[in-house]
TORKOL-4160 file (C-alpha; in steps of 0.2 Angstrom, whole numbers, padded with zeros to 4 digits, m for minus):
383
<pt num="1" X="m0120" Y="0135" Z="m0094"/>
<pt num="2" X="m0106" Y="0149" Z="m0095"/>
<pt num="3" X="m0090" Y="0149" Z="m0098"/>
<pt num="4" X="m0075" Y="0158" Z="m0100"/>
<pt num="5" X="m0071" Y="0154" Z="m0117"/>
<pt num="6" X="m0078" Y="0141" Z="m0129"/>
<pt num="7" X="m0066" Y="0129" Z="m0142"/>
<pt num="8" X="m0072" Y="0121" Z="m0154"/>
<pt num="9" X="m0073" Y="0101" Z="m0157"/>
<pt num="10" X="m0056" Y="0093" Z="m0155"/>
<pt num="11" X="m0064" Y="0076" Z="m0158"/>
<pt num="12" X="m0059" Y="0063" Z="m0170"/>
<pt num="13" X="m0064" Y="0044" Z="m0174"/>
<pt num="14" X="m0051" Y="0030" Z="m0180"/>
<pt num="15" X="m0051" Y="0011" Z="m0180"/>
<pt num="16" X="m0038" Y="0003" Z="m0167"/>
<pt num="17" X="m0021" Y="m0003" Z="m0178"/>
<pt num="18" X="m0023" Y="m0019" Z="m0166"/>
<pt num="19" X="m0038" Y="m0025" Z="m0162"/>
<pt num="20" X="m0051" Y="m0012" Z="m0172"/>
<pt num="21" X="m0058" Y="m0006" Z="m0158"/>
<pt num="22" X="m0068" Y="0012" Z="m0160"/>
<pt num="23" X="m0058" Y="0027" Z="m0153"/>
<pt num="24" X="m0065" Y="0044" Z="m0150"/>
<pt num="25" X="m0051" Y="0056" Z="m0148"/>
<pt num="26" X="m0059" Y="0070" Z="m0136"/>
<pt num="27" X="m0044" Y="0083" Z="m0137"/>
<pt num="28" X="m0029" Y="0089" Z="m0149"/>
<pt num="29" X="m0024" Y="0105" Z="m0143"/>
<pt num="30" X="m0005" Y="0108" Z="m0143"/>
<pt num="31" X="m0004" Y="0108" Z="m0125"/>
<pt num="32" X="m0009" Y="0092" Z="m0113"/>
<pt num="33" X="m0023" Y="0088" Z="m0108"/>
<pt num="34" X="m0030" Y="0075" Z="m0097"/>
<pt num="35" X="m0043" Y="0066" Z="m0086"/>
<pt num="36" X="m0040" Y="0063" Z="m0069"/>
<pt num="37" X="m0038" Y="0050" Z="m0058"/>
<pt num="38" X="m0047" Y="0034" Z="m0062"/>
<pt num="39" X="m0055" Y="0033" Z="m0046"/>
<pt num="40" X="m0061" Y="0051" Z="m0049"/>
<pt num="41" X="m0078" Y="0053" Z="m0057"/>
<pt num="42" X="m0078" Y="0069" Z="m0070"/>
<pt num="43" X="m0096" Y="0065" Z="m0079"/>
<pt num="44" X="m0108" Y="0076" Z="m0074"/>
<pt num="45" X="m0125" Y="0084" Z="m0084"/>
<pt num="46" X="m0131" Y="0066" Z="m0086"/>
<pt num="47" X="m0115" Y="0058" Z="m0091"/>
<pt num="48" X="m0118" Y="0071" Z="m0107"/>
<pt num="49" X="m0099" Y="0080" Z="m0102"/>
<pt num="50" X="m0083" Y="0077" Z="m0092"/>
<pt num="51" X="m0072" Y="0086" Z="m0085"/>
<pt num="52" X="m0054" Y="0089" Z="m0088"/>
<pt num="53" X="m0037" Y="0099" Z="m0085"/>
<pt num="54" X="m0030" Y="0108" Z="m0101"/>
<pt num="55" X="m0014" Y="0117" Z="m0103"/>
<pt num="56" X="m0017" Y="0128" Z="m0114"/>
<pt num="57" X="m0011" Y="0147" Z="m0118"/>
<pt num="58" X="0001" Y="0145" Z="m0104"/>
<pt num="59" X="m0011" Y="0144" Z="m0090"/>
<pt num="60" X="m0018" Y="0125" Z="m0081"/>
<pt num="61" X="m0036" Y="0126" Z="m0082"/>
<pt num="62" X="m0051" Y="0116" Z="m0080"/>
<pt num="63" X="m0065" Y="0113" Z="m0095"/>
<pt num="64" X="m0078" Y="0103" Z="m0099"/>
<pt num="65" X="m0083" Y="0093" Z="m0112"/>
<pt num="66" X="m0100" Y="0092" Z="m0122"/>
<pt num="67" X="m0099" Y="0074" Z="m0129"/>
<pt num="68" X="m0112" Y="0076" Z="m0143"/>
<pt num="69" X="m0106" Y="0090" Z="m0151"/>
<pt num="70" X="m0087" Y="0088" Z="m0145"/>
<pt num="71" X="m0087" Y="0107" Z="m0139"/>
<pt num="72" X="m0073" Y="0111" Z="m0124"/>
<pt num="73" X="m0078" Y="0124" Z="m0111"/>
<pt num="74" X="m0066" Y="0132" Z="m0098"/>
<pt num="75" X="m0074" Y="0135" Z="m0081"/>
<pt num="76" X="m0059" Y="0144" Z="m0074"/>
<pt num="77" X="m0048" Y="0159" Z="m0079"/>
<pt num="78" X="m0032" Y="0154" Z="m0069"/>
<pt num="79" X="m0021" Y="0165" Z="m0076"/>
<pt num="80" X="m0002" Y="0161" Z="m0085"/>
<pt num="81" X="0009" Y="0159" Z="m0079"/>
<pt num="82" X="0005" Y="0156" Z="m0064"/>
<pt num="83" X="0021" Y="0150" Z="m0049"/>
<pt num="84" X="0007" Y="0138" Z="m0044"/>
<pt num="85" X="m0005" Y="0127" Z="m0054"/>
<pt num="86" X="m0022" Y="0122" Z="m0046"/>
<pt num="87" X="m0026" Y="0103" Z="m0043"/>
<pt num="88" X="m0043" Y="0099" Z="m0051"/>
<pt num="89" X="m0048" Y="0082" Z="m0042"/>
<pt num="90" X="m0061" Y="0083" Z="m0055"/>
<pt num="91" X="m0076" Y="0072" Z="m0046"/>
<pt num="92" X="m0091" Y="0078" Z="m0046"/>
<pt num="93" X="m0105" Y="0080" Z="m0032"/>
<pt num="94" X="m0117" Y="0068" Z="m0036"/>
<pt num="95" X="m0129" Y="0080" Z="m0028"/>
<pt num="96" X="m0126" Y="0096" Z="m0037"/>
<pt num="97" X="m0116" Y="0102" Z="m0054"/>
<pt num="98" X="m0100" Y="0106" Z="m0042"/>
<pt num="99" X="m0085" Y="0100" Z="m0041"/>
<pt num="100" X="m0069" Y="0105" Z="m0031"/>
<pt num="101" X="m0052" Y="0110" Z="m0031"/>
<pt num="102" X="m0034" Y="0114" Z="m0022"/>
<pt num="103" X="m0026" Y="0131" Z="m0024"/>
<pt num="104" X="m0012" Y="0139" Z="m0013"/>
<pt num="105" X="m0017" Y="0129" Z="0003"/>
<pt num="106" X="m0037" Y="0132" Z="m0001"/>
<pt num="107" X="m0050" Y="0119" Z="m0006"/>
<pt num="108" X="m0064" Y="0129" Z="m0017"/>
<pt num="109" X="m0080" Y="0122" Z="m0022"/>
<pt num="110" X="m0085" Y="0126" Z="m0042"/>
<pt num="111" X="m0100" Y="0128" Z="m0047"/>
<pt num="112" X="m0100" Y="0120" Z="m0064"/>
<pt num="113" X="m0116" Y="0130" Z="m0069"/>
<pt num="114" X="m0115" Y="0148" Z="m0063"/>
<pt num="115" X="m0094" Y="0146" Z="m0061"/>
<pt num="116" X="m0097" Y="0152" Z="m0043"/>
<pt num="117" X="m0081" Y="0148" Z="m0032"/>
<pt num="118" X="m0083" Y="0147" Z="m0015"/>
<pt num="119" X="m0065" Y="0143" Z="m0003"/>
<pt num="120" X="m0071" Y="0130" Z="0010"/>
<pt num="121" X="m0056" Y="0125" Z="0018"/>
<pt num="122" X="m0039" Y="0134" Z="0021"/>
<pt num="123" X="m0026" Y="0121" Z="0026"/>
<pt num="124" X="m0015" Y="0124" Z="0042"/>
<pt num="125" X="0000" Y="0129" Z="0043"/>
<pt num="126" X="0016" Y="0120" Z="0041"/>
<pt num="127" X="0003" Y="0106" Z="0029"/>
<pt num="128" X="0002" Y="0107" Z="0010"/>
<pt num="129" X="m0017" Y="0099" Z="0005"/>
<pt num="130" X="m0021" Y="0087" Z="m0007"/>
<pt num="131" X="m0036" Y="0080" Z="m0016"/>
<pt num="132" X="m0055" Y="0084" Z="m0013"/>
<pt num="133" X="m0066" Y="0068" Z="m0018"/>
<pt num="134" X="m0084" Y="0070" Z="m0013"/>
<pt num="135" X="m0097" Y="0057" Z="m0002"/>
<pt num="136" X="m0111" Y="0049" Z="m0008"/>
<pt num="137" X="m0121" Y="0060" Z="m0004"/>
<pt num="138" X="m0114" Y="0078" Z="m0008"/>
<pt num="139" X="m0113" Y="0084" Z="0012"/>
<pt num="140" X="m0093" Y="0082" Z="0013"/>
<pt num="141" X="m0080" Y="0082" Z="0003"/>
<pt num="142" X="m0061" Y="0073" Z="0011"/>
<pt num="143" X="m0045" Y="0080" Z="0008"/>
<pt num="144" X="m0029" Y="0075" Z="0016"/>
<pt num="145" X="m0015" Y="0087" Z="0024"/>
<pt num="146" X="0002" Y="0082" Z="0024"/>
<pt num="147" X="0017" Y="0089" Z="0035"/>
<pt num="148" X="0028" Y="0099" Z="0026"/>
<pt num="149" X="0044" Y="0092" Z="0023"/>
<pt num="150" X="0050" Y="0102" Z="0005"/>
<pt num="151" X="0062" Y="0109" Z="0019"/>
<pt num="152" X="0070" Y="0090" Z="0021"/>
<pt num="153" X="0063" Y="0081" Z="0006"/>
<pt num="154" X="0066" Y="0086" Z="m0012"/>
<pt num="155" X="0050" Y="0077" Z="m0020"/>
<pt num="156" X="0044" Y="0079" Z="m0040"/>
<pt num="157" X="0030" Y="0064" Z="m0037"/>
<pt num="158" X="0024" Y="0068" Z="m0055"/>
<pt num="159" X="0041" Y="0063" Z="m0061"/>
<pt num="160" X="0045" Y="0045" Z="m0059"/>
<pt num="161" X="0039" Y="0046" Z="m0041"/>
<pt num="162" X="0054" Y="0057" Z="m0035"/>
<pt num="163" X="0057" Y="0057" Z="m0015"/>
<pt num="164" X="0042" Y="0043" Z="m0014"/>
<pt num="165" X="0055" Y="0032" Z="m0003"/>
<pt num="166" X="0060" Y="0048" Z="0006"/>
<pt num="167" X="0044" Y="0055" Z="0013"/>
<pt num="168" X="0038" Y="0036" Z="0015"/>
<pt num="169" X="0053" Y="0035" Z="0026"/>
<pt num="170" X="0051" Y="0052" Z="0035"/>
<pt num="171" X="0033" Y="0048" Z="0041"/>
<pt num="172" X="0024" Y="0063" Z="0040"/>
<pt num="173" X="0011" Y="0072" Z="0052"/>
<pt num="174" X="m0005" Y="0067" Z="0040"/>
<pt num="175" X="m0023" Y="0071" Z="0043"/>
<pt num="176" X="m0039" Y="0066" Z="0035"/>
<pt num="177" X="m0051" Y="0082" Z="0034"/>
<pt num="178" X="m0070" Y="0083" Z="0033"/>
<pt num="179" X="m0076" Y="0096" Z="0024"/>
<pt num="180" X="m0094" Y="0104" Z="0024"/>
<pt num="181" X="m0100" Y="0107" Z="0007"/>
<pt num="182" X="m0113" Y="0120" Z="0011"/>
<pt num="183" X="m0105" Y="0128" Z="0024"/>
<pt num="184" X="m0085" Y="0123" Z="0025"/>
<pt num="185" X="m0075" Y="0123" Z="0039"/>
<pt num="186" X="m0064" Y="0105" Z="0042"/>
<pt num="187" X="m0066" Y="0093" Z="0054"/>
<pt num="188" X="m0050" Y="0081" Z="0057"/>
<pt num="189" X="m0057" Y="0065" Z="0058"/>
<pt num="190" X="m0040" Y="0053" Z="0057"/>
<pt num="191" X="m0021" Y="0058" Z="0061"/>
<pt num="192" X="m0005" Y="0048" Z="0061"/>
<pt num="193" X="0011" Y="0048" Z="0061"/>
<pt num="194" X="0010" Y="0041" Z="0041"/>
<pt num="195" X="0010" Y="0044" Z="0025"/>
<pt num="196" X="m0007" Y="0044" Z="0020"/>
<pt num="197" X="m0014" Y="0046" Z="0004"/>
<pt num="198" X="m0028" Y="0040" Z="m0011"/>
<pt num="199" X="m0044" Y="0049" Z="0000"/>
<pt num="200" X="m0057" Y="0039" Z="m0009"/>
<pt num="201" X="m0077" Y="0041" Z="m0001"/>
<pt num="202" X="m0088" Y="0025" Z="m0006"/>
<pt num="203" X="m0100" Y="0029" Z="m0022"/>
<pt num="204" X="m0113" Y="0024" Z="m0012"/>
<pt num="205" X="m0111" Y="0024" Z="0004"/>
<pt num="206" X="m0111" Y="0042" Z="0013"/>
<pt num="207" X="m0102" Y="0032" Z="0029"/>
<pt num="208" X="m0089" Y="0024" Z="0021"/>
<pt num="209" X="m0071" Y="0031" Z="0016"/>
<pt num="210" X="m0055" Y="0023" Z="0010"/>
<pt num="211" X="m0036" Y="0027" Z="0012"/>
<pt num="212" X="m0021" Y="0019" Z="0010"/>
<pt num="213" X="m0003" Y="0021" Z="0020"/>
<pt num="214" X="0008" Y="0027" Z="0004"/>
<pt num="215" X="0025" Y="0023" Z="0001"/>
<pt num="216" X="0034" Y="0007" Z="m0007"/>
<pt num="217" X="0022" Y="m0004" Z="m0009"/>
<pt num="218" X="0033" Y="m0019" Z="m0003"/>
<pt num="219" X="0037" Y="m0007" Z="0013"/>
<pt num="220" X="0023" Y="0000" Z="0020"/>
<pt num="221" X="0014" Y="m0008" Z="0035"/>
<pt num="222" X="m0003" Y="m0012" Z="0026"/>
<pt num="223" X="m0010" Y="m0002" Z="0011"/>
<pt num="224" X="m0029" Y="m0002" Z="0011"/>
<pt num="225" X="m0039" Y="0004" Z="0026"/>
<pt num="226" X="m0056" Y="0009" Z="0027"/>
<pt num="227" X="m0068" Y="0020" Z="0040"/>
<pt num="228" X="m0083" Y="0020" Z="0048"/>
<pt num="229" X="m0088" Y="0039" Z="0044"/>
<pt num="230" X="m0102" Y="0038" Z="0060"/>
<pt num="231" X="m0092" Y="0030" Z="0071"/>
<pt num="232" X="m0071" Y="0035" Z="0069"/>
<pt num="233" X="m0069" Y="0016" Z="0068"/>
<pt num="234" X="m0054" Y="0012" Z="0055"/>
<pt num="235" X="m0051" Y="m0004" Z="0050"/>
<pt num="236" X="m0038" Y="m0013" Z="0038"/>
<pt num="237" X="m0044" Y="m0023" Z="0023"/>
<pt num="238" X="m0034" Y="m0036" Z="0015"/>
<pt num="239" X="m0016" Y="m0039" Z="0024"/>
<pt num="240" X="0001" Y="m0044" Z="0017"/>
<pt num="241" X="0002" Y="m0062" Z="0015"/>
<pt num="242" X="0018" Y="m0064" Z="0009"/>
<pt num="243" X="0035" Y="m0056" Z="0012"/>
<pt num="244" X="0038" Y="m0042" Z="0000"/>
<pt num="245" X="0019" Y="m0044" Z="m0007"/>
<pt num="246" X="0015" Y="m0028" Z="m0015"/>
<pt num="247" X="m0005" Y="m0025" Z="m0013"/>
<pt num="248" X="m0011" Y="m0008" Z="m0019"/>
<pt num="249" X="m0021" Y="0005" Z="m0032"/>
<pt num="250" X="m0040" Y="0001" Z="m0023"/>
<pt num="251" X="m0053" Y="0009" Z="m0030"/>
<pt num="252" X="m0074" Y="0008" Z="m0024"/>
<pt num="253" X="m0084" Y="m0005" Z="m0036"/>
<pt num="254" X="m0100" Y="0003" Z="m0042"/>
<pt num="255" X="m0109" Y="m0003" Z="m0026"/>
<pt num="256" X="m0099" Y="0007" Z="m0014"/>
<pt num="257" X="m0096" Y="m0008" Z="m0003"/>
<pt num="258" X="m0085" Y="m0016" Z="m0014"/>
<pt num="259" X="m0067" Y="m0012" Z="m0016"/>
<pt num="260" X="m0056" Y="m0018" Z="m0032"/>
<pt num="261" X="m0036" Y="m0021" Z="m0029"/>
<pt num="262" X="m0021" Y="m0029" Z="m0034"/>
<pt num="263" X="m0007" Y="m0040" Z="m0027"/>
<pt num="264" X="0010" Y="m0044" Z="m0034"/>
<pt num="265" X="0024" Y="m0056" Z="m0030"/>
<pt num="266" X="0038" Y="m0052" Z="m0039"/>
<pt num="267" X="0050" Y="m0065" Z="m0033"/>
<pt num="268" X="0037" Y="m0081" Z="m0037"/>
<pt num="269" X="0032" Y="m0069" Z="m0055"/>
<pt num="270" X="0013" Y="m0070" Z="m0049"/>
<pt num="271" X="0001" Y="m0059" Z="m0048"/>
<pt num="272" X="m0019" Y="m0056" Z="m0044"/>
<pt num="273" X="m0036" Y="m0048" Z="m0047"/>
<pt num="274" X="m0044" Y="m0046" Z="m0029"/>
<pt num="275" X="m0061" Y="m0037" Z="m0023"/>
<pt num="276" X="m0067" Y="m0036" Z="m0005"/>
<pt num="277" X="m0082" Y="m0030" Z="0005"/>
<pt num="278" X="m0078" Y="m0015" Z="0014"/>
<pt num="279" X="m0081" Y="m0024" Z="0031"/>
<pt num="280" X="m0066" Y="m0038" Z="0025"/>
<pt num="281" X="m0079" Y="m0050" Z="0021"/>
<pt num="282" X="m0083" Y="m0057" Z="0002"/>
<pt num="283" X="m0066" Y="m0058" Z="m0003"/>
<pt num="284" X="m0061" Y="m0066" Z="m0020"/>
<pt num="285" X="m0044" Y="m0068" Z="m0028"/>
<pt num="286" X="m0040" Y="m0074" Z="m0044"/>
<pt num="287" X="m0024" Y="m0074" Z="m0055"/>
<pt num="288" X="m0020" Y="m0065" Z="m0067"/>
<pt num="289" X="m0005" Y="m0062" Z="m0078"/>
<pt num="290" X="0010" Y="m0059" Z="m0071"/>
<pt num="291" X="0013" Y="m0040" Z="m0071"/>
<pt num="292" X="0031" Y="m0033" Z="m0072"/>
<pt num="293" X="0023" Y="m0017" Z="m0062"/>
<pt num="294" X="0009" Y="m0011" Z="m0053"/>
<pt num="295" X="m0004" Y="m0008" Z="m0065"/>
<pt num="296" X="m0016" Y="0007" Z="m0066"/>
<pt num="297" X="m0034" Y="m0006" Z="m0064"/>
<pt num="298" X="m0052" Y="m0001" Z="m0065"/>
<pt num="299" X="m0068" Y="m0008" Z="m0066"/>
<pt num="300" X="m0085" Y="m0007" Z="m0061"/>
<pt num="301" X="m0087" Y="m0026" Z="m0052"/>
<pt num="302" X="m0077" Y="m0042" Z="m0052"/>
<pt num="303" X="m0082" Y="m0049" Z="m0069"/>
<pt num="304" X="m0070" Y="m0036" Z="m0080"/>
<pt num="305" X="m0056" Y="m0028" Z="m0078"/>
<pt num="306" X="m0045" Y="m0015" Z="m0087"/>
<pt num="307" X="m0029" Y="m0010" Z="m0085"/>
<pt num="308" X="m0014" Y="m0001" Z="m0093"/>
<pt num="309" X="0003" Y="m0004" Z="m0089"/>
<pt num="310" X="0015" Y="m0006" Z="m0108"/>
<pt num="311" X="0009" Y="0000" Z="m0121"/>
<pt num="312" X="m0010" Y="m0004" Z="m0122"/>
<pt num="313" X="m0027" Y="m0005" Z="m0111"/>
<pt num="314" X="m0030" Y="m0020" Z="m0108"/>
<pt num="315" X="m0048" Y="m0030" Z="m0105"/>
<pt num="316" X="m0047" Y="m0045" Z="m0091"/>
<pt num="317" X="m0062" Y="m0054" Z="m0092"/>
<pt num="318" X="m0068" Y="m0065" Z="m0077"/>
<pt num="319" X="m0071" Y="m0085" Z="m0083"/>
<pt num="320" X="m0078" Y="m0090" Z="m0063"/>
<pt num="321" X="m0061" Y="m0098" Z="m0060"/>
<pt num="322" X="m0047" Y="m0085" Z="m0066"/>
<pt num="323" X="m0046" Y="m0070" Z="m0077"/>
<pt num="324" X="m0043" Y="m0074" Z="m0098"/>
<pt num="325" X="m0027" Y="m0069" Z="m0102"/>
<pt num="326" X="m0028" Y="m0051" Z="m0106"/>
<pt num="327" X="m0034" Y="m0045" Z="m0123"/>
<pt num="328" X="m0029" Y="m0028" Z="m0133"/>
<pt num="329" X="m0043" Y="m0015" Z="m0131"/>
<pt num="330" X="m0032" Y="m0003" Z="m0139"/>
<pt num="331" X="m0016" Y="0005" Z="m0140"/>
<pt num="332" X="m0012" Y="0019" Z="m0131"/>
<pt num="333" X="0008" Y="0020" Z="m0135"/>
<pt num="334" X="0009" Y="0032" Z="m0118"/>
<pt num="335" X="0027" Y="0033" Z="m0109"/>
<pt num="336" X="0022" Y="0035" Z="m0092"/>
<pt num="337" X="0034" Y="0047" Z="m0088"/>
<pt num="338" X="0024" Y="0060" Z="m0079"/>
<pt num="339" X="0010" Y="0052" Z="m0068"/>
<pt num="340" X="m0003" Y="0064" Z="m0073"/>
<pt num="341" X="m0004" Y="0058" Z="m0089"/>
<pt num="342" X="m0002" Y="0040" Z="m0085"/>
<pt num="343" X="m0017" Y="0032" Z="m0095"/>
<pt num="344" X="m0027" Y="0029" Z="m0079"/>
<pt num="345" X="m0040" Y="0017" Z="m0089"/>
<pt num="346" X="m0060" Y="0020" Z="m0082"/>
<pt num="347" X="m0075" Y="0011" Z="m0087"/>
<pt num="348" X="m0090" Y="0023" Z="m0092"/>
<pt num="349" X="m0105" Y="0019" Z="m0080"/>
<pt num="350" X="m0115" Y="0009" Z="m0092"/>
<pt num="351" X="m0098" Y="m0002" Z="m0095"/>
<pt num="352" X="m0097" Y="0003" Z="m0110"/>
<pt num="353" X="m0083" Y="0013" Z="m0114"/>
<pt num="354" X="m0066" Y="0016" Z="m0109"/>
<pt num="355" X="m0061" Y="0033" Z="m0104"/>
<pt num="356" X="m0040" Y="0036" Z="m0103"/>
<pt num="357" X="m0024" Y="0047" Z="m0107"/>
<pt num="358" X="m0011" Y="0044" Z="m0119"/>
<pt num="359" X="0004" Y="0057" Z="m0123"/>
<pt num="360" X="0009" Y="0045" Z="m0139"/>
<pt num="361" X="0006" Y="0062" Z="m0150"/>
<pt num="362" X="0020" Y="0072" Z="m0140"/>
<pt num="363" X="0006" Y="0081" Z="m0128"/>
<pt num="364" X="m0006" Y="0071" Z="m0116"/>
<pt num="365" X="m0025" Y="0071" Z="m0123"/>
<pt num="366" X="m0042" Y="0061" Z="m0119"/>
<pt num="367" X="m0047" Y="0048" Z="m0128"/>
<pt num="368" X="m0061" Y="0034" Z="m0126"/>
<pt num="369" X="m0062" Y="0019" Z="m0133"/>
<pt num="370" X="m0079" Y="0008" Z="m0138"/>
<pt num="371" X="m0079" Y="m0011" Z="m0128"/>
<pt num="372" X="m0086" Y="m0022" Z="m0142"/>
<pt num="373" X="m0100" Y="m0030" Z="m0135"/>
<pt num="374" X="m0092" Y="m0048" Z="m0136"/>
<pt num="375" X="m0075" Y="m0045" Z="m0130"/>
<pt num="376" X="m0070" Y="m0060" Z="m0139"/>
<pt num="377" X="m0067" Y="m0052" Z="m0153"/>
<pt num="378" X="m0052" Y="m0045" Z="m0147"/>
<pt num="379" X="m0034" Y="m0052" Z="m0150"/>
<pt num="380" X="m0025" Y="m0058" Z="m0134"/>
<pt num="381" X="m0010" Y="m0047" Z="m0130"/>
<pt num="382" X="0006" Y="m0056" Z="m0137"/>
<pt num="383" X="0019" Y="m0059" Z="m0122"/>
C-alpha cells in the first residue's frame, strides 16, 4: 500500500474509570481526528484498518489505520491551508479498496491501494454536494445536491446545527444522484422541493436506498423514506404518530433490509428503540429510557444498542419486552460541540467492539472500546 507519509503508533490501552471496560485509543496527535459517520463503513483490508480524517500539520487529510501494529498512513496530500477542506465520507466499496470523497463541487473516487484519484462527478451549478456512500454492490455510489442558499442562509451545521431551522424553512431544490463507479457521470434519480439529506444505500441490497427529509425533527413532514433503486418507487417508513413526535437518525441493520431508528416524545418524557423492514413491515417498538435529546444510535440488529448522548456510550440490551436500562460501556467525556466529532458510537461487524470519537483531551481522537462478552458486568448508568 503506498502512502504519502507514515506515523507511527499513536495507540494506547486503559481500563474504563466506570465500568472497566478495555479501551484502545487509536490516535493522539495534536490536532483532531476523527471517524465518520456511524452509518459510514471505514473498515476495509479485512477489517485489518479504518479509515479516518486527520488534522494534522495544518491540512485535513484522510489516513488509514493498521490495527495490529497501530501505524497511521495518509492517502491524500491536500495541502495547508487550504480555503476548502475535502469531505471524506469514509465508506468503503465493498467491492474494491476505494472509497470516495467531495472536493470543490467534485466527487473522487480513491483508490486506497495505488492512491489513484479519479473525479466522477461535478455537481451543477448553483448546488453544493454532499456525501458519497456506496451500494451493496460497488456499481453506484449516491450523493445528494443541495440548492445554494449561502446567498440567503448563513449556516455553520458543524456548529450547534447553525441555520438547521432556516434551510428547513427555505425548502431547497434537492437531488438524489446516481453515480457510476467505473465510468462516472450522475444520473438524478429523486428531486424535490425539500431538504434532503443522510443518503444511506442498504448493506446488502444493491436496490435499496434510504433518505430522510432534514430539518427539526418535530417539524418535518415525515423523516424516513426509502427507494426502490429498479423501479424509482419511493415509499415512507414509519410515520408520525403523535403530535410533535420526533422520529429520526436511521441507520441500515447488518441485513440491509432492516432499518434501526428512534422516537421521542418529549411532552409525555417517553422515548423508543424502533426497527422496520425496509418495505414497512416487521416493525417493532420498545421503550427505552427517556432521552433528553436525540441520541447518536447504532447497532447491528434489534437485540443491542448503543448510543451516546451525555457523557458516556451506552449499551441497551433487548430483554424480549423492552430494552434494560442502559448500562456504562465507557466514558467518552465529549462536548458535542462540533457534530463532526460528536462520538457517533458504531459496533465492529463481529459486535464486538465499539468504534467512537471523543474530544475529552482538548482535540477529537479515535478510540474503540472492548464489549465484555456478558454485558452484565457493566454498572447501570446512574440517572
Amino acid at each position: 500500500m503506498k502512502s504519502y507519509a507514515t506515523y507511527a503508533s499513536e495507540k494506547r490501552s486503559f481500563t474504563d474509570r466506570v465500568s472497566g471496560a478495555e479501551i484502545t485509543q487509536l490516535t493522539s496527535y495534536l490536532g483532531h481526528s476523527w471517524h465518520a459517520y456511524f452509518t459510514n463503513n471505514g473498515w476495509w483490508d479485512g477489517g485489518r484498518r479504518l479509515l479516518i480524517r486527520s488534522d494534522r500539520e495544518n491540512a485535513a487529510n484522510l489516513f488509514s489505520i493498521e490495527l495490529e501494529s497501530g501505524e497511521i498512513s495518509r492517502l491524500t496530500d491536500f495541502p495547508a491551508g487550504a480555503a476548502e477542506h475535502p469531505n471524506f465520507s469514509n465508506d468503503v466499496n465493498p467491492a474494491r479498496p476505494e472509497v470516495y470523497y467531495t472536493y470543490l463541487g467534485g466527487l473522487y473516487a480513491l483508490d486506497l491501494l495505488t492512491l489513484r484519484t479519479r473525479l466522477l462527478y461535478t455537481c451543477p451549478g448553483g448546488f453544493t454536494i454532499h456525501g458519497g456512500l456506496v451500494g451493496a454492490d460497488g456499481r453506484h455510489v449516491y450523493t445528494a445536491v443541495t440548492e445554494d442558499l449561502s446567498k440567503r442562509v448563513y449556516t455553520n451545521m458543524g456548529a450547534g446545527y447553525i441555520g438547521m431551522r432556516e434551510t428547513f424553512l427555505a425548502h431547497p431544490d434537492c437531488r438524489i444522484v446516481q453515480i457510476d463507479t467505473e465510468n462516472g457521470g450522475g444520473e438524478e434519480i429523486w428531486q424535490e422541493n425539500t431538504w434532503v439529506g443522510h443518503v444511506n444505500p442498504s448493506p446488502a441490497r444493491p436496490d435499496l436506498l434510504s433518505f430522510c427529509h432534514e430539518g427539526p425533527w418535530q417539524l418535518v413532514d415525515h423523516r424516513i423514506w426509502v427507494m426502490d433503486l429498479k423501479t424509482g418507487a419511493v415509499a415512507k417508513v414509519r410515520e408520525r404518530r403523535a403530535e410533535n413526535e420526533m422520529v429520526g437518525h436511521e441507520y441500515w441493520h447488518l441485513d440491509g433490509e432492516h432499518i434501526g431508528y428512534q422516537v421521542h416524545r418529549r411532552e409525555e418524557g417517553k422515548s423508543f428503540f424502533g426497527a422496520v423492514k425496509y418495505d414497512g413491515t416487521e416493525e417493532r417498538e420498545a421503550p427505552c429510557v427517556p432521552m433528553p435529546s436525540p441520541d447518536h444510535i447504532h447497532s447491528n440488529d434489534f437485540s443491542l444498542i448503543a448510543s451516546d448522548s451525555g457523557k458516556c456510550v451506552k449499551l441497551y440490551r433487548n430483554n424480549g419486552g423492552g430494552f434494560d436500562p442502559a448500562r456504562v460501556l465507557c466514558m467518552h467525556d465529549g462536548c458535542f460541540f462540533f457534530g463532526s466529532h460528536h462520538p457517533h458510537p458504531r459496533f465492529t461487524a463481529d459486535g464486538k467492539r465499539i468504534l467512537y470519537n471523543s474530544d475529552a483531551s482538548g482535540y477529537c481522537q479515535v478510540y474503540l472500546a472492548q464489549i465484555p462478552e456478558d454485558i452484565t458486568t457493566l454498572p447501570y448508568l446512574e440517572m
